[in-house]
C-alpha positions as CSV (number, residue, x, y, z in Angstrom):
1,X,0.0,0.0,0.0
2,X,1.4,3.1,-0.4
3,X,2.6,5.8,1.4
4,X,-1.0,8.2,0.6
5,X,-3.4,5.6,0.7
6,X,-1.3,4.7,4.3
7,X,-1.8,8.5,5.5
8,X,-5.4,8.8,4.0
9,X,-6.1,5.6,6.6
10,X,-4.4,7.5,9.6
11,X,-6.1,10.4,9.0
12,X,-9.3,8.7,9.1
13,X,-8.5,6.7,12.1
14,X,-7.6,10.0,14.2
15,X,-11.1,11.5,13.2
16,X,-12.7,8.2,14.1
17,X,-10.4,8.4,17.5
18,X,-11.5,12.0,18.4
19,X,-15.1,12.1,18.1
20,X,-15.4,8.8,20.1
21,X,-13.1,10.3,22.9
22,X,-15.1,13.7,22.7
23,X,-18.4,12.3,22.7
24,X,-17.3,10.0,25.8
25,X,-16.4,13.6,27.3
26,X,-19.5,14.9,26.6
27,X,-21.7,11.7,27.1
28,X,-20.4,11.1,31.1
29,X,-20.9,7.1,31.9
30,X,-23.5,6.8,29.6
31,X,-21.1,6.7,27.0
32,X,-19.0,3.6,28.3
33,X,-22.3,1.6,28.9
34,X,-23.1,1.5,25.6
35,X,-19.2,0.5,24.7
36,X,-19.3,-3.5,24.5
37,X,-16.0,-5.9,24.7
38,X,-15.1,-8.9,22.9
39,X,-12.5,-10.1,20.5
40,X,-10.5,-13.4,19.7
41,X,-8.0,-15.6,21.1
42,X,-6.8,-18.3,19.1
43,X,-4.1,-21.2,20.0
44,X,-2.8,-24.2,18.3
45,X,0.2,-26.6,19.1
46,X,1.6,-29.2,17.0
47,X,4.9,-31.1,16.2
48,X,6.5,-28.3,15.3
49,X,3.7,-26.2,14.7
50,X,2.7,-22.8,17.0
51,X,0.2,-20.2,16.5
52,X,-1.1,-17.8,18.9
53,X,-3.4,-15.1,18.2
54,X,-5.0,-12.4,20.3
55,X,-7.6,-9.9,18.9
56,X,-9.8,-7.9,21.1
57,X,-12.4,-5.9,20.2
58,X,-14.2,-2.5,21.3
59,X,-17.6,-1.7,20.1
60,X,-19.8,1.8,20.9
61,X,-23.5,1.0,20.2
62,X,-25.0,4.0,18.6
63,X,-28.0,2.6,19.1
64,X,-30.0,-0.4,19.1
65,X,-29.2,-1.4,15.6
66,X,-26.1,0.2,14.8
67,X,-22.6,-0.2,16.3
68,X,-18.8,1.0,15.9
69,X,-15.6,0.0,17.0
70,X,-12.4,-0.5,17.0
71,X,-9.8,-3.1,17.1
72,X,-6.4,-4.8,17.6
73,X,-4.8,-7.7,16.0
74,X,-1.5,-9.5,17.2
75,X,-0.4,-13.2,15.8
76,X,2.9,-15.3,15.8
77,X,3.5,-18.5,14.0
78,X,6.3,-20.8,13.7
79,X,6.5,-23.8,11.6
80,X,9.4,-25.9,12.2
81,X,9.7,-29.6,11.7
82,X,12.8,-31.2,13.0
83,X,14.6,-32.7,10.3
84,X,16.5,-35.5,12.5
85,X,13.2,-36.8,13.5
86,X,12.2,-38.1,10.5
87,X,9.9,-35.6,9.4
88,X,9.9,-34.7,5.4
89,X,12.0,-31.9,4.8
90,X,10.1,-29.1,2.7
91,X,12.1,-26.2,3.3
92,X,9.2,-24.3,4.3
93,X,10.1,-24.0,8.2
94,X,9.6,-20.3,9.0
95,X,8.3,-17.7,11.7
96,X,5.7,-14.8,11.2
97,X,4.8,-11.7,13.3
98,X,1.4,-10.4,12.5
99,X,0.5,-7.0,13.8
100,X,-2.6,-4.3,13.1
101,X,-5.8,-2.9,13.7
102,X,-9.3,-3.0,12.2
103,X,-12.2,-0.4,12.6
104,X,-15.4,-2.3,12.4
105,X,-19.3,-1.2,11.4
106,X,-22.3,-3.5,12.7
107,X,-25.5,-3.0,12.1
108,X,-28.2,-5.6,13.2
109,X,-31.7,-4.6,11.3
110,X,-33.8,-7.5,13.4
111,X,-32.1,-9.2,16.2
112,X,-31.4,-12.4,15.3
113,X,-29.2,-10.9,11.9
114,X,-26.0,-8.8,12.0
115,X,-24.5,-7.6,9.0
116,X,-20.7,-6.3,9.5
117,X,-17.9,-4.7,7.4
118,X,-14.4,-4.6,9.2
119,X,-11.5,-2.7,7.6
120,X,-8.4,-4.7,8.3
121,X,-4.8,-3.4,8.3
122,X,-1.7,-5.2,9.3
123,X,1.9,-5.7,9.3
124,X,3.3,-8.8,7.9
125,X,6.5,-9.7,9.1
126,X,7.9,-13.2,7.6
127,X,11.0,-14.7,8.3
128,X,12.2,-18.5,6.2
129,X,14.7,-20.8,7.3
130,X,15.6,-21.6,4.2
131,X,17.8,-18.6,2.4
132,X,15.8,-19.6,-0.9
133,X,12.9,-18.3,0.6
134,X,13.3,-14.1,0.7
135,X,12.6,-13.5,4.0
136,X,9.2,-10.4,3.9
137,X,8.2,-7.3,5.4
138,X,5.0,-5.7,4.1
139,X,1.4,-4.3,4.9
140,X,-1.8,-5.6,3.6
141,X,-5.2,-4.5,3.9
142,X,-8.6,-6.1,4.0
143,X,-11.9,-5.1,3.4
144,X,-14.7,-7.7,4.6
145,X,-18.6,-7.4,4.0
146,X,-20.1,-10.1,6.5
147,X,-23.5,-11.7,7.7
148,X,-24.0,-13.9,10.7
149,X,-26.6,-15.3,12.9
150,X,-26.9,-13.7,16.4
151,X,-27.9,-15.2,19.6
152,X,-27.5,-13.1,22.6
153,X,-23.7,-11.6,22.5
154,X,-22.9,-14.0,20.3
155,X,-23.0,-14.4,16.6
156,X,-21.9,-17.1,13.9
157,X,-21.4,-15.6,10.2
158,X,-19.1,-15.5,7.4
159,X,-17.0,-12.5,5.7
160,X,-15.9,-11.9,2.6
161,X,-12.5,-9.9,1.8
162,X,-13.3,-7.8,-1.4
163,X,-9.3,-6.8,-1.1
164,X,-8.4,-10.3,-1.5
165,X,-4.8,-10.7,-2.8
166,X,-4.1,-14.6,-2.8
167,X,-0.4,-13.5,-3.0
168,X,-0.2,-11.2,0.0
169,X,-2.7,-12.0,2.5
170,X,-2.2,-13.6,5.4
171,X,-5.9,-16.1,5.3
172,X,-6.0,-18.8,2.6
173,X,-8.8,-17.4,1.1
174,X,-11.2,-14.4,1.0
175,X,-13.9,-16.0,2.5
176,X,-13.6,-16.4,6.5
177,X,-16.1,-17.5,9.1
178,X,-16.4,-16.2,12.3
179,X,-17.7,-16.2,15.6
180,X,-18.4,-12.9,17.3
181,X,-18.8,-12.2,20.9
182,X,-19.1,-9.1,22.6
183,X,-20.2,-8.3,26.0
């Protein structure tokens, strides 16, 4: 992404950022008890296999149908199969850092529907084992359009990434599913 497009995003996160901190000045504690919490946490272990992810979330519920928020996005894996073990050697042994934010719209017309879009921007950090692999430092962004079914503070959907690059980002494809919850 380049450097305009980068500053266009920053800009537009700071105006985001200052009218929710101004309106929570102005709104007293009526403001933070519309604010609900949520996110992800995801683990997996494996022979030689580790990936840990932690995403929370923030959302400000404008009102009962619409929401905003913000949120956070932090992953590592690292994918190394011992060679002296037996294992087959594919040369594809490396660790990645993932690191970003997302700003996220929900709006739920009837309750048991929510319909989301969640702007996705992170960091990729790769590094190979193998020096025939170029080692890879780049940002990517996402752009998903989602649906799910809600029940209570939780909901069970699908997104789809109209950005999808199968080349630089970091899911296998554009479509993901997903379970929200937010309290």
């Amino acid at each position: 992404m380049n450097c305009t497009c980068f500053n266009f995003l920053t800009t537009l996160l700071g105006v985001f950022l200052l009218s929710f901190f101004s309106t929570a000045q102005t709104g007293s504690t009526d403001f933070w008890n519309q604010v609900r919490y949520g996110g992800n946490l995801g683990l997996s272990f494996g022979t030689g296999y580790t990936a840990v992810q932690l995403a929370p979330q923030a959302v400000y519920q404008v009102n009962p149908i619409v929401g905003v928020g913000l949120g956070l996005n932090g992953s590592y894996v690292n994918r190394n199969f011992d060679r002296n073990n037996g294992f087959a050697s594919d040369n594809l042994d490396y660790s990645s850092t993932i690191l970003g934010g997302s700003i996220i719209g929900i709006v739920q017309p009837i309750p048991e529907i929510q319909l989301s879009t969640d702007f996705e921007y992170l960091n990729v950090n790769r590094d190979f084992e193998d020096p025939m692999f170029r080692d890879d430092n780049y940002w990517v962004p996402a752009l998903f359009l989602g649906a799910g079914y809600a029940t209570g503070p939780v909901v069970f959907g699908a997104r789809y990434d109209i950005l999808y690059n199968e080349g630089r980002s970091i899911y296998r494809n554009g479509i993901q599913p997903f379970v929200r919850v937010l309290f």
